[in-house]
N, C-alpha and C positions, 0 to 999 in steps of 0.2 A: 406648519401646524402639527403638533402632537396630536396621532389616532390612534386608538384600540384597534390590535390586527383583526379581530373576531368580528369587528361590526354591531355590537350589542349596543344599547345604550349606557351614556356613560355620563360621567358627571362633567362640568366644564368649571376652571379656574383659570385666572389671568395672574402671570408670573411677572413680578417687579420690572423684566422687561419690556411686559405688556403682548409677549406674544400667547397663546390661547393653550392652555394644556388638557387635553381630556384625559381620562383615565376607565378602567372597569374592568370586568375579569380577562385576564389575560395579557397576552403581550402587548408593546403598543409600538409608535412609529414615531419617527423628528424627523422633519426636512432639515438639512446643513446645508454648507456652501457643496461640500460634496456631492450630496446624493441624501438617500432615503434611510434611515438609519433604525433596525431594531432594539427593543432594548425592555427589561423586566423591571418592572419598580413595584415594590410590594405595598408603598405607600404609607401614609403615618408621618406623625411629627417629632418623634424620635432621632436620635444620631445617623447622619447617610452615613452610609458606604458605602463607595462606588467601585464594581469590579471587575477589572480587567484580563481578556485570555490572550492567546498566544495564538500562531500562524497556523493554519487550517484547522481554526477551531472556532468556537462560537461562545455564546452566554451560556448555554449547559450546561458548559466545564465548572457553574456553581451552584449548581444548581442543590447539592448535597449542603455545602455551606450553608448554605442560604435557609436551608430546612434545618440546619441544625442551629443556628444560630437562637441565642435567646432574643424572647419575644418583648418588641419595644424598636428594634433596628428598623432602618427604612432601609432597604439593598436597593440598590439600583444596579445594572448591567446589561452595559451594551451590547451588540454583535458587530463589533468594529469593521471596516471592510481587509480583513485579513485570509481571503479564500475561501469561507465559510459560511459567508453573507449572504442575503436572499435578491437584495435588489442592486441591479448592477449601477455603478459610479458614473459620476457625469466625465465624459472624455479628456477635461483639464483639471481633473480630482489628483492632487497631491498628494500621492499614497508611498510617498520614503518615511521613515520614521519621525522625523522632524515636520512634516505634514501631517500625518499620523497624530501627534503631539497635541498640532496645533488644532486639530478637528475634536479632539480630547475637551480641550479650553472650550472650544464652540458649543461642543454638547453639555458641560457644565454652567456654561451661561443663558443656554436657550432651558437648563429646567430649573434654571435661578437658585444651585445650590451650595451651600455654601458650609463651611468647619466641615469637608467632608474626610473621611477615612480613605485615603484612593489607595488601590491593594492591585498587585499585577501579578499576574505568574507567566513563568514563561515569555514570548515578545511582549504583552502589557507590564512586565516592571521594566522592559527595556525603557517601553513608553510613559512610566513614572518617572525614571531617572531624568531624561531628557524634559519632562514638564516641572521636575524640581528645578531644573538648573534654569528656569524659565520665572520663576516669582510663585505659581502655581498660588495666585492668590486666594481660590477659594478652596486650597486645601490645607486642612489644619493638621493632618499628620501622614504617613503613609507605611504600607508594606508591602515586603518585597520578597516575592517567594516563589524560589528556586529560578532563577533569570538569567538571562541574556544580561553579560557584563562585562566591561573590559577589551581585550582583545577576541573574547570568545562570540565572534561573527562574522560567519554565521556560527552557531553553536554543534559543537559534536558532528558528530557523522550524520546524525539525521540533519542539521543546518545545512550541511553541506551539499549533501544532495538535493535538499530544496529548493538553490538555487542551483545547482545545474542544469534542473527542471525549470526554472523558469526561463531560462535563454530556450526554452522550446517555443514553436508556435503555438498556439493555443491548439487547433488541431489536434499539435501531437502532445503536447502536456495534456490533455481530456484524455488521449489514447493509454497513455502512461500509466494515467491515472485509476484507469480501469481496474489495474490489477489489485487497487484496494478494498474491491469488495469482497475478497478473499482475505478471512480470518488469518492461516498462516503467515500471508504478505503482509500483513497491518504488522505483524507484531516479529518481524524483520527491525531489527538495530536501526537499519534506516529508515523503516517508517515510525511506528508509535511503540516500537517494541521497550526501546530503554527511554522510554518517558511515563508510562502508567505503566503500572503491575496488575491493574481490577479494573479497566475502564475499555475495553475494548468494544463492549457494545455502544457506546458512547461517541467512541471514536467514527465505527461504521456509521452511525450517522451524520457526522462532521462531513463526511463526503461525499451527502449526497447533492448541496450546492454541483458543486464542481461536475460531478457526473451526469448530472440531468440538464443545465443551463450554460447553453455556448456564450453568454455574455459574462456570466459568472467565470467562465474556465476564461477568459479573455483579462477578465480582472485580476484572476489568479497571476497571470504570467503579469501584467503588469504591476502588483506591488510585491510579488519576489525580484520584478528585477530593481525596482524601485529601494527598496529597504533594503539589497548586498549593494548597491553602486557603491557605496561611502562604510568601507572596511572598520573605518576609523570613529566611526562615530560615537558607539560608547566609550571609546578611550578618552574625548574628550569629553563627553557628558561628564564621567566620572572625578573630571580636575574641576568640573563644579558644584559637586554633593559635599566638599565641606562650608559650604557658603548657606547649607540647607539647616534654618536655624530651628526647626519643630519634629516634636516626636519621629520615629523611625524605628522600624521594627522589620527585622529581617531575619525571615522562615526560611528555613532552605531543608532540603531529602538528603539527609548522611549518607545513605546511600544512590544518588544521584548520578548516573552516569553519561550525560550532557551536559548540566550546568555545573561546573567541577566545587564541590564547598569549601574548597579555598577562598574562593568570588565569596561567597557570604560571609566568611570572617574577614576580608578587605572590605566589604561594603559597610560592615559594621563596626570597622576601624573610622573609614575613614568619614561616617553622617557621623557630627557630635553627637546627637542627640539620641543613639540609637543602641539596640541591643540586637542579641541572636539568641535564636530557637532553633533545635534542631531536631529534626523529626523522622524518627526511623520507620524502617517496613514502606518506605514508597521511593520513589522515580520520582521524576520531574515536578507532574501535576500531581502535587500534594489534597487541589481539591479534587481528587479524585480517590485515589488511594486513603488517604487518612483524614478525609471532611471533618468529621468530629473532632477530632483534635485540633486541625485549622480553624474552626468555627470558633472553638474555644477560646485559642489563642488571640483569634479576630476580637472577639468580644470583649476578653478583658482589658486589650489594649485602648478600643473605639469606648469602654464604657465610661 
């Protein structure tokens, strides 16, 4: 059952599925085969977009988008179980990428949507590419910005060390983790330094899952080590993105120093259907550093 986190009352509709969706101010909640899943739907009947963040991060990372976006969109965004999650996974929860993928599909069919815009940055366009090369039936088009591609996995120096972090115990990956609530250590090349340029307050709160919830730090080492097993895996997604026969559009940070933007002129080679945007003055998380302009972009491609 989809719930409002707040508890308020709310309105109730039944999804072609027939399973029960409530909605009202605030965030809300979906049971999956997983676990408890958060996620922001701003609601309307309008074009979805559905949008996706990357590893120890959450639904906030669009929160700017999403504000800037012209009015008529429905946004929807998850808080995927990628370390930043609030409620911890059921103990046989599939958390590799291709799990990941397939929990993506689940949550698209339990809120019955469909022609939607699916948009990734960072590990969520990993999780685009992999749900393209899959039929990705109710998505009519997608983008892809600044990502996890090719042989770049883990990605950069901060990928790298994210999993060497996760062969810790949970124990000691929480202990490690500590050290991120200190503004200097966040913005260390290895942590969130060469990924946003303006997002630091943002970041600090990404990590307070992790820091306060021993199930949650438990989850952490489980889908890092889950999503490094298989080195190879976007190498082969990627020998299935020319088979991806609908719009594509791929955003990437010219200045980008983890997802290299050579990957976005490859990716934009090799989707027919697709083009490049390239967007200066930011790092990685584009919807962080330059929202407006991503929002832009979003809009006139979904409109």
């Amino acid at each position: 059952m989809n719930m409002p986190r707040n508890g308020r009352t709310a309105d109730a509709s039944l999804t072609a599925s027939g399973s029960r969706v409530r909605g009202g101010a605030g965030g809300y909640e979906v049971e999956l085969s997983a676990g408890t899943i958060d996620y922001v739907d701003t609601g309307g009947d309008g074009p979805v977009i559905v949008l996706l963040h990357g590893l120890m991060m959450d639904a906030s990372l669009w929160d700017g988008v999403i504000a800037s976006l012209p009015a008529g969109y429905r946004c929807v965004a998850p808080t995927l179980p990628l370390a930043a999650h609030r409620h911890a996974m059921t103990a046989d929860a599939d958390l590799s990428l291709p799990g990941l993928a397939r929990l993506l599909a689940e949550f698209l069919d339990r809120l019955d949507l469909h022609d939607v815009t699916l948009v990734g940055n960072d590990t969520g366009g990993a999780i685009v590419q992999l749900l393209m090369g899959e039929g990705a039936d109710r998505v009519g088009r997608v983008v892809l910005v600044s990502c996890d591609a090719f042989d770049n996995w883990p990605p950069g120096l901060t990928g790298k060390v994210l999993a060497l972090t996760g062969k810790l115990p949970p124990l000691v990956f929480g202990l490690f983790m500590q050290q991120m609530r200190l503004r200097p250590l966040r913005r260390l090349p290895v942590a969130f330094g060469w990924l946003t340029k303006r997002g630091d307050a943002v970041t600090a709160r990404w990590m307070r899952p992790v820091l306060r919830q021993a199930e949650i730090r438990r989850d952490a080492v489980r889908v890092l080590r889950a999503v490094f097993a298989d080195r190879d895996v976007l190498v082969r997604a990627a020998e299935r993105l020319p088979g991806f026969g609908r719009p594509a559009l791929v955003v990437w940070a010219s200045e980008d120093r983890v997802m290299p933007p050579a990957h976005g002129r490859r990716l934009a080679e090799l989707i027919p259907d697709a083009r490049l945007v390239q967007v200066g003055d930011s790092y990685t998380l584009i919807p962080l550093d330059q929202p407006g302009i991503l929002a832009r972009v979003i809009g006139e491609f979904a409109g």
